[in-house]
C-alpha positions as CSV (number, residue, x, y, z in Angstrom):
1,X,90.8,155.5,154.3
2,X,87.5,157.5,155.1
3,X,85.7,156.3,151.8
4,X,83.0,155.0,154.1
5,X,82.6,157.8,156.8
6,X,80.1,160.3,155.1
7,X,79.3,163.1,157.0
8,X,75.5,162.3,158.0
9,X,76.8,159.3,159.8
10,X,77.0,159.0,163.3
11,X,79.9,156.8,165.0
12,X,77.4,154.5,166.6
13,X,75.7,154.0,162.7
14,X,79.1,153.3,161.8
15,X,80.1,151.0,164.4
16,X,76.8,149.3,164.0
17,X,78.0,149.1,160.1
18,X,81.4,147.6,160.8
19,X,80.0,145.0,162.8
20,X,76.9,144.0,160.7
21,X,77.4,140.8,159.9
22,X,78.2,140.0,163.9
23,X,75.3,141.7,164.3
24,X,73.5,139.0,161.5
25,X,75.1,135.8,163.2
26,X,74.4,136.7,167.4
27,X,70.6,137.3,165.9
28,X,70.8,134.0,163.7
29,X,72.1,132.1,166.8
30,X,69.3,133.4,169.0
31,X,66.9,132.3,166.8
32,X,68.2,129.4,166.1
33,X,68.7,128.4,170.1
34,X,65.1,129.2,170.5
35,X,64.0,126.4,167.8
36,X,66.3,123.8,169.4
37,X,64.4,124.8,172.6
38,X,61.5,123.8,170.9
39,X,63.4,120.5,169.2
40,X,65.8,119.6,171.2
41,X,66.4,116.2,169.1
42,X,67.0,118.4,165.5
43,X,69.9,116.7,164.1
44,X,70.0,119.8,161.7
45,X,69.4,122.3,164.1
46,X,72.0,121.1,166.3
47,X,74.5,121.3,163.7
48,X,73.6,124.9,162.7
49,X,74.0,125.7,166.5
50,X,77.7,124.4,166.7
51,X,78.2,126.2,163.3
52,X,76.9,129.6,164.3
53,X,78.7,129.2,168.2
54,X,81.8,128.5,166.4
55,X,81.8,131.8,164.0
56,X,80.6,133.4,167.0
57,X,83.6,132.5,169.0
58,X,86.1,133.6,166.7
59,X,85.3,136.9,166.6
60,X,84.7,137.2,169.9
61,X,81.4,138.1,169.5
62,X,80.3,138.0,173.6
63,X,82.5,140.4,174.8
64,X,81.5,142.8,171.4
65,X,80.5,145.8,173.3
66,X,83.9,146.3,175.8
67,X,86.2,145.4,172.6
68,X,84.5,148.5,170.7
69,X,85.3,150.3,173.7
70,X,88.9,149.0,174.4
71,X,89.9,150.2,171.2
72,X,88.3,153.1,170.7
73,X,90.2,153.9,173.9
74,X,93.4,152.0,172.5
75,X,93.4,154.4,169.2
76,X,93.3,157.6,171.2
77,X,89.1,158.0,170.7
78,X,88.1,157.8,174.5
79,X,86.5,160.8,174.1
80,X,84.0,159.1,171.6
81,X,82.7,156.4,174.3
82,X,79.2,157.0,175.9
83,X,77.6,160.2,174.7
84,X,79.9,161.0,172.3
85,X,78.7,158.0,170.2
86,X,75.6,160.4,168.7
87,X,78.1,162.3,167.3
88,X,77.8,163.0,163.1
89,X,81.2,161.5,161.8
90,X,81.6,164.7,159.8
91,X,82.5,166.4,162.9
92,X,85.8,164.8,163.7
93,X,89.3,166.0,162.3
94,X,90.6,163.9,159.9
95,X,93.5,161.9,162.1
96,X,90.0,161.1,164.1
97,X,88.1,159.5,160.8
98,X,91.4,157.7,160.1
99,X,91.5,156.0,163.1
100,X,87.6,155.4,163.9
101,X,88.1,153.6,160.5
102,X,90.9,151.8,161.9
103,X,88.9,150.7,165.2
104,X,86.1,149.3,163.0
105,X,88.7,147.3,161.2
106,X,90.2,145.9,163.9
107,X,87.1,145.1,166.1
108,X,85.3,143.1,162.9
109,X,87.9,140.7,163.3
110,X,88.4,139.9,158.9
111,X,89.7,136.8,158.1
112,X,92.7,138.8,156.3
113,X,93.6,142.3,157.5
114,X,95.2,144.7,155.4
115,X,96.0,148.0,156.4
116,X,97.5,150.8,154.0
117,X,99.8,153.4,156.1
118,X,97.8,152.2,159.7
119,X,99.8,154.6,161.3
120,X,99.4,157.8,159.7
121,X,97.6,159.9,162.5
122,X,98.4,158.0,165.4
123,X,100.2,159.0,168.5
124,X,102.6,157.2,169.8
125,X,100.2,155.2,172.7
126,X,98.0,154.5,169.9
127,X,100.5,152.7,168.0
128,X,101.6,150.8,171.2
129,X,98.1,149.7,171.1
130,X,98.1,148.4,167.5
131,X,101.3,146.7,168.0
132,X,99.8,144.7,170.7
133,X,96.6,143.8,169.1
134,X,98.7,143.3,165.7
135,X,100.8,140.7,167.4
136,X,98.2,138.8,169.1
137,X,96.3,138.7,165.5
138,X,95.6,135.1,164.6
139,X,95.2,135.5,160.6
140,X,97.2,137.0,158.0
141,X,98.1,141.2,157.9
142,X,99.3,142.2,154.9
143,X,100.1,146.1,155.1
144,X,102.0,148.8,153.5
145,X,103.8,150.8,155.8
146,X,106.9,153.5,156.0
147,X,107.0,153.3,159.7
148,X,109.9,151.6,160.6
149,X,109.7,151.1,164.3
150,X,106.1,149.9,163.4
151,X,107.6,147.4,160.9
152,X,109.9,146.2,162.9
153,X,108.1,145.5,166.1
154,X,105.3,143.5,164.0
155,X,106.5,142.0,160.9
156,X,108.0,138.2,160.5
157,X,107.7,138.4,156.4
158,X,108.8,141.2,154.4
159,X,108.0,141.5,150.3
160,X,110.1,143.8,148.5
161,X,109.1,145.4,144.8
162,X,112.6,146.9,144.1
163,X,113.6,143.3,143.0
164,X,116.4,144.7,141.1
165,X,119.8,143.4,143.4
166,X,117.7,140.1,144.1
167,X,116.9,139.2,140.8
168,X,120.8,139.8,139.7
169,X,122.1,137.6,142.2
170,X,119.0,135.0,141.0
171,X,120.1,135.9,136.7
172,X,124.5,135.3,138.2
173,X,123.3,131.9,139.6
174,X,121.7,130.8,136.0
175,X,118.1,130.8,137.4
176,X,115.3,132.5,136.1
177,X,113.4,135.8,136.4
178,X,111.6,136.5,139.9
179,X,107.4,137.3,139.6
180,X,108.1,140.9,140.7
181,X,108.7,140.5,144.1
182,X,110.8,139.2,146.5
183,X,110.4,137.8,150.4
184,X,112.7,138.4,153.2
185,X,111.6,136.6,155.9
186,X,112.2,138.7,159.6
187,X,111.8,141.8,160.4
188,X,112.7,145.4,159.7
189,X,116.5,144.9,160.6
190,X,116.3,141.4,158.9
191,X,115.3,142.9,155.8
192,X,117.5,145.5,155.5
193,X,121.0,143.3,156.3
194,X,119.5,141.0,153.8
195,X,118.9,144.2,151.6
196,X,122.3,145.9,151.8
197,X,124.0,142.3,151.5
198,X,122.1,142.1,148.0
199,X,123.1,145.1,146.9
200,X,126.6,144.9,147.6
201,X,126.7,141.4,146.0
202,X,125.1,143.2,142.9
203,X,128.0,145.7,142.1
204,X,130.3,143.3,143.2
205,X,129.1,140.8,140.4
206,X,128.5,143.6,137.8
207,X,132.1,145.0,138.5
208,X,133.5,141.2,138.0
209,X,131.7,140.3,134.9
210,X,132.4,143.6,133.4
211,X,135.8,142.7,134.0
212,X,135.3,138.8,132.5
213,X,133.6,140.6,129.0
214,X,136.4,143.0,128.8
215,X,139.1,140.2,128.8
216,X,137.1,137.9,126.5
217,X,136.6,140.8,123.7
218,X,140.8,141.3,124.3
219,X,141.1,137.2,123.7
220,X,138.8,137.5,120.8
221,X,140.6,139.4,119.4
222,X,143.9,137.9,119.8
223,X,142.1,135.0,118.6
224,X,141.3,136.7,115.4
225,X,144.3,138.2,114.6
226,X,145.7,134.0,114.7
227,X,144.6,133.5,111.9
228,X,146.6,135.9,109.9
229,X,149.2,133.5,110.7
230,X,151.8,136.1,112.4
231,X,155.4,136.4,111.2
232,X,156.0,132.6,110.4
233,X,153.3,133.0,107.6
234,X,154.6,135.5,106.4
235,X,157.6,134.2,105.9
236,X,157.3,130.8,104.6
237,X,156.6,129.7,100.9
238,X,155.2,127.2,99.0
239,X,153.7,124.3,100.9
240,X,155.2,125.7,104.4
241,X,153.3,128.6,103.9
242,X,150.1,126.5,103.2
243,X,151.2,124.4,106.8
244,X,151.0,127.8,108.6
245,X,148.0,129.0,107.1
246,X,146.3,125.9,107.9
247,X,147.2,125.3,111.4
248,X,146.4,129.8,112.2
249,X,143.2,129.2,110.6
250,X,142.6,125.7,113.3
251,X,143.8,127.5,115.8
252,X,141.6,130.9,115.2
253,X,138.7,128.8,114.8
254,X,139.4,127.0,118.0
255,X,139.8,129.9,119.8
256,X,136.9,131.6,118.7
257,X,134.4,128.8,119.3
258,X,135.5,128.8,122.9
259,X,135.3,132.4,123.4
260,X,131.7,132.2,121.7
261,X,130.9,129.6,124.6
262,X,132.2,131.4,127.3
263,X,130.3,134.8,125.6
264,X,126.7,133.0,125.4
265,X,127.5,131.8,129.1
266,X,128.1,134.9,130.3
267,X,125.2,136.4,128.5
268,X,122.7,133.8,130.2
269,X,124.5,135.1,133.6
270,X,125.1,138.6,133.2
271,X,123.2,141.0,135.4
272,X,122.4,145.1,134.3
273,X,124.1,147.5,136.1
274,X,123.0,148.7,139.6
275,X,120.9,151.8,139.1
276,X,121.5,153.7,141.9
277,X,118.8,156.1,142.6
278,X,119.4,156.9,146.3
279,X,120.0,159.8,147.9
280,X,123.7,161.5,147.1
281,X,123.3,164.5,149.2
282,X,126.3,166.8,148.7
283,X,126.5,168.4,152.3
284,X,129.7,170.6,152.0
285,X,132.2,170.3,155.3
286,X,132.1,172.9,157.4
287,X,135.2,175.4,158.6
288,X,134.5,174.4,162.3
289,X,134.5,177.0,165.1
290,X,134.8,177.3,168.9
291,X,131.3,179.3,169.8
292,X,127.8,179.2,170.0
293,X,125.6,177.9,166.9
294,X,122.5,179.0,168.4
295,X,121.2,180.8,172.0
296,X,117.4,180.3,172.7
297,X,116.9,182.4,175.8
298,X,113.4,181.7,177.9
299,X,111.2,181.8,174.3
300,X,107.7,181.2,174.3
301,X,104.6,181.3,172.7
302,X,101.2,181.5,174.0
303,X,99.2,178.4,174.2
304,X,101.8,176.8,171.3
305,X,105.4,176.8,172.9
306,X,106.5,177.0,176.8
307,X,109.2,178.3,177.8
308,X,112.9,177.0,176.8
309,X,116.2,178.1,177.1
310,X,119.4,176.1,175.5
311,X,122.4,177.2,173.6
312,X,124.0,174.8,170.7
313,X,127.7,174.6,170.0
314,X,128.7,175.2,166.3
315,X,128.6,171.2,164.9
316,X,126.4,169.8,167.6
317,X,123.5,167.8,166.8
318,X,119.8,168.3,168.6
319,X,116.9,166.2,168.2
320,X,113.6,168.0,169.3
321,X,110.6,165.1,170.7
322,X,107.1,166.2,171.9
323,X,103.5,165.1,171.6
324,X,101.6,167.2,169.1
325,X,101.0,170.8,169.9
326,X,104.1,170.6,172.3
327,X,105.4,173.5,169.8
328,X,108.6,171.8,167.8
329,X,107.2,173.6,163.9
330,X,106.8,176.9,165.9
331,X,110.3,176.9,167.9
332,X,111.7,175.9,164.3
333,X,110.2,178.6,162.6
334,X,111.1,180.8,164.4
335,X,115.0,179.6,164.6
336,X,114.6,179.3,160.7
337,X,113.3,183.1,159.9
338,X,114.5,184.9,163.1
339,X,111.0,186.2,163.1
340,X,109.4,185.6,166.5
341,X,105.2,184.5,166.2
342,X,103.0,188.0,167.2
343,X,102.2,186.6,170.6
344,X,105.9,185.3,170.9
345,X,108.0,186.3,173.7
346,X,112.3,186.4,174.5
347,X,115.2,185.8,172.0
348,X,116.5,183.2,169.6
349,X,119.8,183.8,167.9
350,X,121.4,181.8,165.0
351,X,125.0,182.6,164.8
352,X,125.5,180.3,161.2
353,X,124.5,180.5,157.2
354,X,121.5,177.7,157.6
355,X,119.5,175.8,155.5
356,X,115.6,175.1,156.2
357,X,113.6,171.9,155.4
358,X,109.4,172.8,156.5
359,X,107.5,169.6,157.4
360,X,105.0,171.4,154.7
361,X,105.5,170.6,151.1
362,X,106.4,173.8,149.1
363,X,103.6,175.9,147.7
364,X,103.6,178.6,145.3
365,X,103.7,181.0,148.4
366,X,106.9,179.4,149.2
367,X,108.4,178.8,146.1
368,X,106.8,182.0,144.2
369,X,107.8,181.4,140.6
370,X,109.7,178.3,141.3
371,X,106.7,176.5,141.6
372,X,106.3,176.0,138.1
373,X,109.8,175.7,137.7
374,X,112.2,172.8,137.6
375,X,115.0,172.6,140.4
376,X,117.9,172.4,137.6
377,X,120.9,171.3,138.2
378,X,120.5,172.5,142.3
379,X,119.1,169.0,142.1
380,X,122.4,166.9,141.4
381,X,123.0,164.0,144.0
382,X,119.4,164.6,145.2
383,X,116.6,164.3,142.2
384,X,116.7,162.3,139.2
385,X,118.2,164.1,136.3
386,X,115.3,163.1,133.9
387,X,113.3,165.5,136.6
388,X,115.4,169.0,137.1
389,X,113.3,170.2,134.5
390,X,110.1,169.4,135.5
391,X,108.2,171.8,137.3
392,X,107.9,171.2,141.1
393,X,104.2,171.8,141.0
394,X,104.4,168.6,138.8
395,X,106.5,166.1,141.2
396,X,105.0,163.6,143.3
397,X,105.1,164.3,147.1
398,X,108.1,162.5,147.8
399,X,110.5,164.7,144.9
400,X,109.0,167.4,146.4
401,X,110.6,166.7,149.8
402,X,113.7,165.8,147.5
403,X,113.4,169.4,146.1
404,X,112.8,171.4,150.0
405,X,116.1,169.1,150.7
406,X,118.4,170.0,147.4
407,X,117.5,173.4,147.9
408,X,118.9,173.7,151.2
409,X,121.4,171.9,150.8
410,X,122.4,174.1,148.1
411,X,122.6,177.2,149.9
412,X,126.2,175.4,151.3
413,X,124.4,175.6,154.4
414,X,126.7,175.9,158.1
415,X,123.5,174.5,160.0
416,X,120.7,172.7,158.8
417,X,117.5,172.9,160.0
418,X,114.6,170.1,159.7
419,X,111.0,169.5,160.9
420,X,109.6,165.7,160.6
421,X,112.3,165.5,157.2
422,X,111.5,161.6,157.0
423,X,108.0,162.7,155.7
424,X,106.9,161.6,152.3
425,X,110.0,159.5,151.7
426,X,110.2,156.3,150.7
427,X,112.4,153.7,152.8
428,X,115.5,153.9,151.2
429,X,116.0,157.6,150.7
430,X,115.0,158.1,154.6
431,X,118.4,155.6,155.3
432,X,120.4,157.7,153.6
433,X,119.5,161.0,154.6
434,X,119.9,159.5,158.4
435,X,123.5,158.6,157.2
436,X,124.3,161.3,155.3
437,X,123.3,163.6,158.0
438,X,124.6,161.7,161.2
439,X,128.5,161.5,159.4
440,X,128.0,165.8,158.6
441,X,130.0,168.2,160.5
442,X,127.5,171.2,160.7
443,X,125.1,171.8,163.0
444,X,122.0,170.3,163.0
445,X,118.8,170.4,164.4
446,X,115.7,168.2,163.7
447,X,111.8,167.7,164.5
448,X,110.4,164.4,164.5
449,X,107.9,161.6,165.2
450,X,109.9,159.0,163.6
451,X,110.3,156.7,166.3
452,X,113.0,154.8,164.6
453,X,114.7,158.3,164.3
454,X,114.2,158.7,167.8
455,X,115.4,156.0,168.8
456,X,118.8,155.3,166.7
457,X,119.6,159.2,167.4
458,X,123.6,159.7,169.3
459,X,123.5,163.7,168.9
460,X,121.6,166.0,171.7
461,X,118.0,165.7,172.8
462,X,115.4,168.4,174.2
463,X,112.2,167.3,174.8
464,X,109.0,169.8,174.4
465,X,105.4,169.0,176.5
466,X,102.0,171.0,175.1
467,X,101.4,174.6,177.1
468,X,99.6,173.5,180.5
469,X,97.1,176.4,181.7
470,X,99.3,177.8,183.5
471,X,101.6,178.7,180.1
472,X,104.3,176.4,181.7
473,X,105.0,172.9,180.0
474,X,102.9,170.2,181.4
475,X,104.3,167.7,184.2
């Protein structure tokens, strides 16, 4: 997003941009209502009238001017009503761009709206607003998205490109080969019953016709050796021996013909082997301890973190919620490096050998010669194999998450600690990091927006408000 917001720009020119072509038919109407005025008994004119009223009706076109300001409002860009509407485009942060864009979109009113990652840069009241206008949407929205929550509350059709497990169970049932996609009808939790469901049903059918081909090769065989005639051939002589040879030979053949049947049958049927390339993560169990994990005792930060004070048992959970600027990467930090900020104030202890995952991808100031490096073998269970030797400089944003995880993971971590760790991954690697993490007896402590996170979280939760004036958390 942002291709079209150049910096010279103001929001109103944009505004004014997005909604052009209303602009186009309100002026076409007006004209046109002042030359049926003039000829009221216009057969033609008439009908362009109903034409343009009708286009104008479906995109709301009368009440233009309080939609553009609803959902500026809706998207978290109040700020940007009135005055603010002068203001050069260039100016704004980059979540603001990404959801001006986002307003224009949804206040054109397209025929079809597709939306890549709508989310990205929205709190969560702005995505409460989406949702709603989403749902009311008369046409087709087709969008990409790895915001479950989001998926869940507004999709009735999925399409999935892994078509591996669905196009095994199509190949087992002697159809043919899917066009690259597949459609779950539902939602989120629809899909991914329907999902698991297929790819049980794909090992299961691997594992069984791998069985079926072992005993056919074993019957082929049998079948083969038949026609050596066994022990009655071997004994007989003369014309008996011909009667034995004959009838093997019938037999063999027999056999083998039907085994070449059931062979090309299964061949039509057979399905490849599931490639599993989810998430193995190797989290060692942890000796278990009566004590204290961790003691935060009145920390804060000025202007980034009030104060807070908990302790956490050795193999206790905590999940850390917050607005923005409510301090979570700060308090984690600090937990994670026992290094308090400059302006930082009280104590944080960490009584266990932990493991840290940044919400930053690594950098070569945090990787230092590793950057260019592969992960090796650190990377079992976690990354590909095909990529331990390829430098991490090199991976795509989500293996580099894959590679902040191996790594501390392979530090046989006692606690782990995580800020936003669903970030960059891709749906099915998020699921089973959630599992992996939730069955794990260590202690844990994690940062994050995910609202589907949030929401299926059982272990502990503290929840952080932005610095008020005062330095205390905001009521």
């Amino acid at each position: 997003m942002c291709g079209a917001l150049k910096r010279r720009v103001t929001v109103q020119d944009y505004l004014d941009n997005v909604l052009s072509d209303v602009h186009e038919l309100i002026a076409r109407f007006d004209d046109v209502t002042d030359r049926l005025a003039q000829n009221p008994t216009s057969a033609r004119l008439a009908g362009e009238y109903d034409y343009l009223l009708s286009k104008l009706d479906a995109v709301d076109a009368w009440m233009m001017s309080i939609r553009v300001h609803e959902t500026l409002a809706g998207l978290g860009l109040s700020q940007l009503v009135g005055n603010e509407e002068d203001r050069e485009v260039g100016t704004l942060s980059l979540g603001q761009k990404v959801r001006l864009e986002l307003a224009g979109i949804v206040v054109s009113r397209p025929a079809i709206l597709i939306l890549d990652e709508p989310t990205n840069h929205l709190d969560d009241d702005a995505v409460d607003y989406l949702i709603s206008e989403l749902r009311k949407w008369k046409g087709p929205v087709l969008m990409a998205s790895h915001d479950r929550a989001f998926i869940e509350a507004v999709s009735s059709v999925i399409y999935d490109l892994d078509t591996a497990s669905w196009q095994a169970l199509v190949t087992a049932g002697g159809g043919t080969n899917l066009p690259g996609i597949y459609r779950c009808a539902g939602n989120y939790n629809d899909y991914l019953a329907a999902k698991q469901r297929a790819q049980a049903e794909h090992h299961r059918v691997h594992a069984a016709q791998q069985d079926v081909k072992r005993h056919l090769k074993a019957h082929r065989r049998c079948s083969e050796d038949i026609a050596r005639g066994g022990v009655k051939l071997a004994r007989a002589e003369g014309m008996a021996r011909k009667f034995f040879a004959d009838r093997a030979a019938a037999t063999s053949v027999r056999r083998t013909r039907n085994d070449d049947r059931r062979f090309e049958d299964l061949a039509r049927r057979e399905v490849r082997k599931p490639h599993d390339h989810s998430l193995k993560l190797n989290l060692p169990e942890v000796s278990l301890s009566s004590g204290l994990a961790v003691t935060v005792r009145s920390t804060a930060v000025s202007g980034r973190l009030a104060p807070v004070t908990f302790d956490l048992a050795v193999g206790e959970h905590l999940l850390l919620t917050g607005p923005n600027g409510a301090g979570k990467s700060t308090l984690l930090q600090w937990m994670a490096t026992g290094q308090p900020p400059r302006d930082g104030v009280g104590e944080i202890g960490v009584h266990a050998r932990l493991g840290f995952v940044s919400q930053h991808l690594p950098t070569i100031d945090t990787l230092g010669i590793g950057w260019k490096a592969g992960i090796g073998e650190r990377g079992a269970g976690v990354l590909h194999p095909s990529m331990w030797n390829t430098p991490i400089s090199e991976l795509s944003d989500g293996n580099q998450r894959r590679v902040q995880i191996a790594l501390a993971v392979s530090q046989a971590p006692q606690m782990l600690i995580m800020d936003e760790p669903t970030n960059y991954l891709d749906l099915a690697t998020i699921e089973e990091l959630e599992n992996t993490l939730e069955k794990w007896n260590g202690t844990l402590v994690v940062a994050s927006h995910d609202r589907w996170l949030i929401d299926h979280w059982e272990g502990l939760r503290l929840d952080l408000q932005p610095v008020s004036i005062g330095g205390g958390p905001r009521p």
